[in-house]
C-alpha positions in Angstrom: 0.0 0.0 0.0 1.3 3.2 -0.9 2.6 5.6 1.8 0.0 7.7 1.4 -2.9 5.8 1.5 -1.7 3.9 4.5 -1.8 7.4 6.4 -5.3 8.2 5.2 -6.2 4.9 6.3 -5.0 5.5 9.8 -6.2 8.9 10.0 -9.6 7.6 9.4 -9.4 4.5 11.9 -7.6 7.6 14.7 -10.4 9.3 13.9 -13.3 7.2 14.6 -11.7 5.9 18.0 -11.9 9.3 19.9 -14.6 8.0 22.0 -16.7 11.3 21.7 -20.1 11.4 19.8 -20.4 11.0 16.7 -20.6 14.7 14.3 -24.3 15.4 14.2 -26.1 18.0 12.3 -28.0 20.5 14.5 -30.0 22.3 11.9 -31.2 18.5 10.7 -32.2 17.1 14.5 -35.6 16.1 14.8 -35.2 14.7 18.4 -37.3 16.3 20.8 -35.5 18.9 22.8 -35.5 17.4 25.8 -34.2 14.3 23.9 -31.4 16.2 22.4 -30.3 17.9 25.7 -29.0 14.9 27.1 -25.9 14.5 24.2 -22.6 15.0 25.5 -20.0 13.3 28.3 -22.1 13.0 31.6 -21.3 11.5 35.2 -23.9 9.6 37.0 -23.5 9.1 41.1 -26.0 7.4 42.7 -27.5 4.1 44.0 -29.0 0.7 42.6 -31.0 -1.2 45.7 -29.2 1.3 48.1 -25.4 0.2 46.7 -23.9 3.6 45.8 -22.6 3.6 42.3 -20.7 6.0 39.7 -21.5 5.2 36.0 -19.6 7.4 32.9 -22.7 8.3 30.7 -22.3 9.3 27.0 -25.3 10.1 25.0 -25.2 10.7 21.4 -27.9 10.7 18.4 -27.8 7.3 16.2 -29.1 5.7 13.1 -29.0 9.3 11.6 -30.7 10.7 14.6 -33.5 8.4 14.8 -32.4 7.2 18.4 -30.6 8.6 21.2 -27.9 6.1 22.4 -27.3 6.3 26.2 -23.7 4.3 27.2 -23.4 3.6 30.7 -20.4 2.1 31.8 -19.6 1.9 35.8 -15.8 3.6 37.1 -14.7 0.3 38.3 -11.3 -1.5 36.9 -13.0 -3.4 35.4 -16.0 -2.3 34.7 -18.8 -4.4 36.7 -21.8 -3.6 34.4 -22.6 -1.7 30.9 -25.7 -0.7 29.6 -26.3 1.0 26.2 -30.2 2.5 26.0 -31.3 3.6 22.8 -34.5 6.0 22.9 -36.2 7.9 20.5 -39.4 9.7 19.9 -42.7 7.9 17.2 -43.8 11.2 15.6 -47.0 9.7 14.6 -48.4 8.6 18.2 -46.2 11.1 20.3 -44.9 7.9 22.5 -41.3 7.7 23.6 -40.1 4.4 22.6 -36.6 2.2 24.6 -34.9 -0.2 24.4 -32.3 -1.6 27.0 -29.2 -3.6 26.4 -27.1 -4.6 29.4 -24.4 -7.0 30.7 -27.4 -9.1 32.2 -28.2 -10.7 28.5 -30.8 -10.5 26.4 -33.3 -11.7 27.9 -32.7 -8.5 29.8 -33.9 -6.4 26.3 -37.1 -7.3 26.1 -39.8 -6.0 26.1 -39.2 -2.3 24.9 -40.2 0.1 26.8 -43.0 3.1 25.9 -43.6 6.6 27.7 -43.7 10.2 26.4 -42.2 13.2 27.5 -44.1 16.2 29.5 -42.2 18.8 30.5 -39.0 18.6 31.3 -39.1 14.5 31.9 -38.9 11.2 29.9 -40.3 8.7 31.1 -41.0 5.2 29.8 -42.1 1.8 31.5 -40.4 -1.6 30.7 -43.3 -4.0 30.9 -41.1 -7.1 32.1 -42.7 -10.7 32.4 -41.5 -10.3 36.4 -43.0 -7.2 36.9 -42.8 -3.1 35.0 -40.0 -0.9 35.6 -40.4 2.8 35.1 -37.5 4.8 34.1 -37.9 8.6 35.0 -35.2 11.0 33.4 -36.0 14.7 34.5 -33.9 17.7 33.6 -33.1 20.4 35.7 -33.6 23.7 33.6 -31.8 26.2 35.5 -28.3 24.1 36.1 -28.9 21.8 32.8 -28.3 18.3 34.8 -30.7 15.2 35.2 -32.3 12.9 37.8 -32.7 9.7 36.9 -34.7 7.3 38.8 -36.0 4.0 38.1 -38.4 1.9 40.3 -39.9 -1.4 39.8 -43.4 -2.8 40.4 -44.5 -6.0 41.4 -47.5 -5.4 39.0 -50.1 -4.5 42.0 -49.6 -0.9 40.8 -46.8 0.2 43.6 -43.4 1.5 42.5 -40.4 1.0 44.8 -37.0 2.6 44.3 -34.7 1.0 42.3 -32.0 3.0 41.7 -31.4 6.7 41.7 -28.7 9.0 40.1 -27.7 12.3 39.8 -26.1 13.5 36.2 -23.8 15.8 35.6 -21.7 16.9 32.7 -18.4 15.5 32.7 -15.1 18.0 33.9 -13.2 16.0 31.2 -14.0 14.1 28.2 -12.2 11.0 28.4 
């Protein structure tokens, strides 16, 4: 291979392994607002089942902006779970629609979920065979960072905490 096109060719793969979102075209988003808000390099403290947690969050549009890919990856060496959530919003019925991929499988990714967003909050339930799960993502206007709270239901209409986090954007990109 020429010189040349052997430094294209790594420029190219140096390129694509940045780790930060993909180039997206503002002027062409159709994401919600809300939906769009959340792109960029986040840090997520919190709990699952009262065990306090720190997750990296990245959130970018995919698909040419028909989803928003949430990447969750937890600060330990090694990582002890990963969980990549793509979301995005059916124009024709309004709904939010999600689906979650984890380190638990794939039995884990179905169902999707389906919500909607009012307000400043996203919010979709995950109808699982073992009970729903309601995912709550609410944005703080004034600062610009997120809640994020999940619960679960045994199916008698209750919710009891899950896990909780607080987002924040990210000092440093990685």
């Amino acid at each position: 291979m020429p010189v040349r096109g052997l430094l294209a060719a790594l420029f190219v793969f140096a390129s694509g392994c940045t780790g930060a979102p993909a180039p997206h075209d503002n002027a062409a988003d159709t994401r919600p607002a809300l939906l769009a808000a959340l792109d960029g390099h986040w840090v997520m403290v919190g709990d699952v089942m009262g065990t306090p947690v720190k997750y990296t969050l990245v959130v970018s549009p995919v698909l040419a902006g028909a989803f928003t890919e949430l990447h969750m990856t937890d600060t330990q060496e090694p990582p002890q779970y990963e969980a990549r959530v793509f979301v995005a919003h059916d124009k024709e019925s309004g709904q939010i629609i999600a689906h979650w991929m984890d380190t638990f499988g794939a039995k884990g990714s179905v169902p999707h979920g389906a919500g909607e967003i009012t307000g400043n909050t996203i919010e979709f339930i995950i109808p699982y065979a073992e009970g729903p799960f309601r995912d709550r993502l609410t944005r703080d206007a004034a600062s610009g960072n997120w809640r994020f709270t999940i619960e679960s239901s045994d199916g008698s209409g209750t919710w009891k905490h899950f896990a909780a986090y607080e987002i924040q954007r990210a000092k440093q990109v990685p």
